[in-house]
C-alpha positions in Angstrom: -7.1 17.4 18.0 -6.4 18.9 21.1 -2.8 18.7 23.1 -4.7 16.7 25.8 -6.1 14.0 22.9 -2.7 14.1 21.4 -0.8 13.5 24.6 -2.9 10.7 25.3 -2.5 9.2 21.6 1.5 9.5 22.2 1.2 7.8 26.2 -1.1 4.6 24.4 1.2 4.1 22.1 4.3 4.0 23.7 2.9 2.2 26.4 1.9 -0.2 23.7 5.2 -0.4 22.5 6.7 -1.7 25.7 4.1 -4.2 26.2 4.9 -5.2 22.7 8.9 -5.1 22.7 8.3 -7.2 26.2 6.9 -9.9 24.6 8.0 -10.5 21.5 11.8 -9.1 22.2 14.0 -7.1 19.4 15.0 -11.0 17.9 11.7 -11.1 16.7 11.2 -8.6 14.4 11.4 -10.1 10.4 13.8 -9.5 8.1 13.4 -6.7 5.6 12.4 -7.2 2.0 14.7 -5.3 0.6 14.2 -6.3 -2.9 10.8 -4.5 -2.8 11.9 -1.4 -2.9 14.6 0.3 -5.2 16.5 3.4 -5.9 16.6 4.9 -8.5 20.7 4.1 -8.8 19.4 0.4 -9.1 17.1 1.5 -11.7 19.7 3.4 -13.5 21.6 0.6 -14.5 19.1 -1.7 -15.4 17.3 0.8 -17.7 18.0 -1.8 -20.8 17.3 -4.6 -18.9 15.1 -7.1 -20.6 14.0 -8.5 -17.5 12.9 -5.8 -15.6 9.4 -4.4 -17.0 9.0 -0.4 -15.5 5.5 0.8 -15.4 4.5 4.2 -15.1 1.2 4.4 -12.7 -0.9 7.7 -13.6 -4.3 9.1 -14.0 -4.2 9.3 -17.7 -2.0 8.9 -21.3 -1.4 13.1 -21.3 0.8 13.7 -18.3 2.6 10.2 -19.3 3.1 11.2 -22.9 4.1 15.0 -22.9 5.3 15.5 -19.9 7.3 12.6 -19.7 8.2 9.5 -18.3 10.9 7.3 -17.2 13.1 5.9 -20.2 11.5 2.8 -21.8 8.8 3.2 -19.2 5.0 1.8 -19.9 2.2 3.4 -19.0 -0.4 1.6 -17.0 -3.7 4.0 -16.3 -4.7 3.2 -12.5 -8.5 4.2 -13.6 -8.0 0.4 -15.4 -7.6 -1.3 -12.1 -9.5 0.8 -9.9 -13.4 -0.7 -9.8 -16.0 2.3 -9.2 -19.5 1.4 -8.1 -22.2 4.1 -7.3 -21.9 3.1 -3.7 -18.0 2.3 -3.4 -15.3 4.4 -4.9 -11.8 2.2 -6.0 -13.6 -1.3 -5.5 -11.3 -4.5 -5.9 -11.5 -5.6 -9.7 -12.1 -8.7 -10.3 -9.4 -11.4 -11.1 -10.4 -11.9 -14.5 -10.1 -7.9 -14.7 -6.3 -8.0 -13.3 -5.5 -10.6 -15.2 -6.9 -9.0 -18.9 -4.5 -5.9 -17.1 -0.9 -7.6 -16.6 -1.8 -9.2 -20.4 -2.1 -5.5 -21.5 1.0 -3.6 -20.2 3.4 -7.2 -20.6 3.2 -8.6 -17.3 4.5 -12.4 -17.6 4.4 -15.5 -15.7 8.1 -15.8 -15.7 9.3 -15.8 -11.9 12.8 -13.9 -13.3 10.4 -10.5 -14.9 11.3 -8.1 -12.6 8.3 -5.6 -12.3 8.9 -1.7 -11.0 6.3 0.6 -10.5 6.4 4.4 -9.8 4.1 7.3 -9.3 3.8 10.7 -10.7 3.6 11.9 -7.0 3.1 10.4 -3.8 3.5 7.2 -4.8 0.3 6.5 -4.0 -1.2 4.9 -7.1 1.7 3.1 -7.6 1.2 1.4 -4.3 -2.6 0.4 -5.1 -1.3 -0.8 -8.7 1.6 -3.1 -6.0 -1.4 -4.0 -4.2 -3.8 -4.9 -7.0 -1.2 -7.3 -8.0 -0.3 -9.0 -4.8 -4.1 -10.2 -5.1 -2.8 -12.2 -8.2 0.6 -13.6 -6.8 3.0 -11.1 -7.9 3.9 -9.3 -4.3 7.7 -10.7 -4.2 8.3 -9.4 -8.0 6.9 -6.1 -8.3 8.7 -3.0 -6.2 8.0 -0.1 -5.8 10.5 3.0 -6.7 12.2 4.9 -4.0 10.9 8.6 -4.7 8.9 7.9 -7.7 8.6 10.1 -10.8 9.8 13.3 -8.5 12.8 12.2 -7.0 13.6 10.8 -10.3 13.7 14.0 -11.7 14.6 15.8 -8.6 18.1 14.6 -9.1 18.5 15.6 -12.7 17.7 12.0 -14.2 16.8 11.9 -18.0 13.4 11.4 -18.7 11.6 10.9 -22.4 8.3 12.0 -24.1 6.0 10.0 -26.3 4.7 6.4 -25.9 6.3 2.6 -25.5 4.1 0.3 -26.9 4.3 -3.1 -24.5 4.5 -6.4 -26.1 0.8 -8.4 -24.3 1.4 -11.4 -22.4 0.1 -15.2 -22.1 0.3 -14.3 -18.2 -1.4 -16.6 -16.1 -1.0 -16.7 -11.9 1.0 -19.4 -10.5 -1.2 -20.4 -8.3 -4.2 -18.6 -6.2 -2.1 -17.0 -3.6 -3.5 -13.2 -2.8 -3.1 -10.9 -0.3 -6.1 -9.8 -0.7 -9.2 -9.9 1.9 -12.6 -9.4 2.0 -15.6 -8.5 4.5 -16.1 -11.6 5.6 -12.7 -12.9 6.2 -12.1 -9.4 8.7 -15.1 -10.0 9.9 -14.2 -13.7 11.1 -10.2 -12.8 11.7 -11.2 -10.0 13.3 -13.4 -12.2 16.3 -11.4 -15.0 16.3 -8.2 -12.5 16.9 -6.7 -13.7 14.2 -4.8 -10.8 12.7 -4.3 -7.8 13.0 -5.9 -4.6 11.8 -3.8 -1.6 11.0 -6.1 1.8 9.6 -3.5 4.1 7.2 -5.6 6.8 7.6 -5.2 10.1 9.3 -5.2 10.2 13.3 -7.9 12.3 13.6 -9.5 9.8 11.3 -8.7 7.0 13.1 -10.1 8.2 16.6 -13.5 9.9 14.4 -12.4 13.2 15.5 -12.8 13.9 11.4 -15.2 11.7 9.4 -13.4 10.3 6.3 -15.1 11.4 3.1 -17.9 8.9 1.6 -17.7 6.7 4.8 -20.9 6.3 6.6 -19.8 7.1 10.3 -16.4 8.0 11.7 -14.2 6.2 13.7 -12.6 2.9 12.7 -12.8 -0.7 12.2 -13.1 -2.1 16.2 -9.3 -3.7 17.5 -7.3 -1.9 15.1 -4.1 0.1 15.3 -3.1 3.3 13.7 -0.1 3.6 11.0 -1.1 6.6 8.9 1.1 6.3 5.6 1.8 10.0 5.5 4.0 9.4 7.9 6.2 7.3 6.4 7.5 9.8 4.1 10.6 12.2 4.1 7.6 14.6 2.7 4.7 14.3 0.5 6.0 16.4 -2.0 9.8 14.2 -1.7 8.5 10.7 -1.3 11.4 9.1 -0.3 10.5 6.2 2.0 12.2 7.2 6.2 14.5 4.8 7.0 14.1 1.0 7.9 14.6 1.6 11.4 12.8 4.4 12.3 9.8 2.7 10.2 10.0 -0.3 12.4 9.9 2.1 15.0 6.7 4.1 13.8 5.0 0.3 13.8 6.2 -1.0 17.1 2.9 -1.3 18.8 2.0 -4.1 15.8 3.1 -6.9 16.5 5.6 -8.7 14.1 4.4 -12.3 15.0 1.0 -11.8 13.8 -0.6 -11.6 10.8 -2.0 -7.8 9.8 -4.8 -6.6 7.6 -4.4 -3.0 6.2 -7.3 -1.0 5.4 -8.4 2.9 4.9 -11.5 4.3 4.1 -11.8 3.2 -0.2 -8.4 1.2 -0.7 -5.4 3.5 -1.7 -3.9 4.9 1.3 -3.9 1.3 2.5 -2.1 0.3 0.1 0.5 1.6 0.7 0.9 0.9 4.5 0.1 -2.7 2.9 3.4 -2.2 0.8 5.2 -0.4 3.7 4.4 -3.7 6.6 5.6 -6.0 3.5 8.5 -4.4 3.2 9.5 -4.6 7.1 9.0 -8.3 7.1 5.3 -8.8 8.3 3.0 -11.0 7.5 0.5 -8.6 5.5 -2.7 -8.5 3.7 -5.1 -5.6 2.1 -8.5 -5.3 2.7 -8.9 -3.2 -0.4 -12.5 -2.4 -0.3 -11.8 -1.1 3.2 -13.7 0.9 5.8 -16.6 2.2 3.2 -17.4 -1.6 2.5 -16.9 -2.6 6.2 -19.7 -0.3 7.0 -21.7 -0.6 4.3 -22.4 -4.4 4.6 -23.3 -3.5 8.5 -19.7 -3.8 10.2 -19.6 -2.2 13.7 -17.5 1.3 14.2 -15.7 2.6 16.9 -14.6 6.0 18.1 -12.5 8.0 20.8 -9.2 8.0 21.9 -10.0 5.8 24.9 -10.5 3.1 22.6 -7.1 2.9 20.6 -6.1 0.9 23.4 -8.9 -2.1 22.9 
């Protein structure tokens, strides 16, 4: 992107900010939900806990069993609840699928199980496992760890080889509560204004100066605003979540008395944004299948900078 594009990225959004701050004032912004994301001193001393279940979220048994895990963590393969299609990479599983899943790794239906997930990097596929389960009631009970598997061991805490076997469940949802949303429901919020649509992905991506991998045009859903989740981070490589406040900041031009809908191109970068707006207080859903699906099924794109301000 050039310093000209980027300048007038930085004047939209800022000028989006006042208008925003103007008319919803600083009163309005939610509170946090704190209890969605923990450190790993929390963690510590619950290690034994009976009540909290900690999951390990990674690509495959190998790294989990020999190069270690969390103590008394249980290892829950994202490839399980990640849906491929020939057309659409990461699809949505289906709620019989999630269900059969939380049976697998002990999830239950008691409201005082306290589920923690982490990552072996990012933090990524920890935060599509967080959002897989919001679409079967479990957002307020699952958290995310602060700094996942590296900050873990970046401060010197133990970790163990080998497997923990869970215990399977009875679990059964609540109620039909999700956070989920699909084509049709963005298509219909989306003209009817009623939500709004955040994009996780890159900047570049969002304005279709770079063409997201397996997506049909570039650009972005029409309307929406840009949050890119890498820039929530202290780093990548030291995913330690910035602070509260200079996260509300980064998300000022959304507006906190609306609904939002997080997407990215397949699903997992939106997830964590998803995670990210829940944590700040909004009112936030995930359109998992996301921009691929959006165009797929015939959904109109836009592009250039001119437009972030629609």
């Amino acid at each position: 992107m050039t310093a000209t594009a980027r300048a007038l990225v930085a004047l939209v959004a800022a000028i989006t900010l006042v208008l925003a701050t103007s008319h919803t004032g600083a009163n309005t912004l939610p509170p946090l939900r704190d209890h969605l994301l923990v450190s790993a001193d929390w963690l510590a001393n619950r290690l034994d806990d009976p009540n909290v279940l900690l999951l390990h979220v990674g690509h495959g048994p190998n790294v989990y069993t020999q190069r270690g895990h969390l103590p008394g963590a249980i290892f829950a393969d994202v490839f399980e609840v990640l849906r491929e299609d020939s057309t659409t990479p990461g699809r949505l599983p289906t709620r019989r699928q999630l269900i059969d899943f939380c049976r697998s790794v002990g999830i239950t239906s008691d409201p005082g199980q306290r589920i923690v997930l982490y990552g072996e990097s990012s933090g990524l596929l920890a935060a599509r496992m967080y959002a897989n389960l919001a679409t079967v009631g479990l957002a307020d009970r699952a958290s995310l760890l602060d700094g996942h598997m590296r900050g873990w061991q970046g401060e010197g805490r133990p970790i163990e080889t080998g497997g923990v076997t869970p215990t399977p469940s009875d679990f059964s949802p609540a109620d039909d509560t999700t956070l989920g949303v699909t084509f049709d429901e963005v298509r219909d919020g989306q003209r009817d204004h009623a939500w709004q649509l955040i994009d996780a992905r890159s900047v570049r991506e969002f304005t279709g100066e770079r063409q997201t991998r397996k997506t049909l045009a570039a650009g972005r859903i029409p309307s929406a605003t840009s949050f890119p989740w890498q820039d929530t981070f202290k780093t990548v490589r030291r995913p330690v979540l910035l602070p509260p406040q200079t996260l509300r900041e980064q998300a000022g031009p959304i507006d906190p008395t609306r609904p939002v809908v997080a997407y990215c191109a397949s699903g997992v970068p939106s997830s964590m944004t998803f995670f990210i707006l829940r944590y700040l207080g909004y009112d936030a859903r995930w359109y998992g299948d996301s921009l691929i699906d959006w165009q797929q099924r015939g959904g109109p794109t836009a592009t250039s900078i001119a437009a972030t301000a629609e």
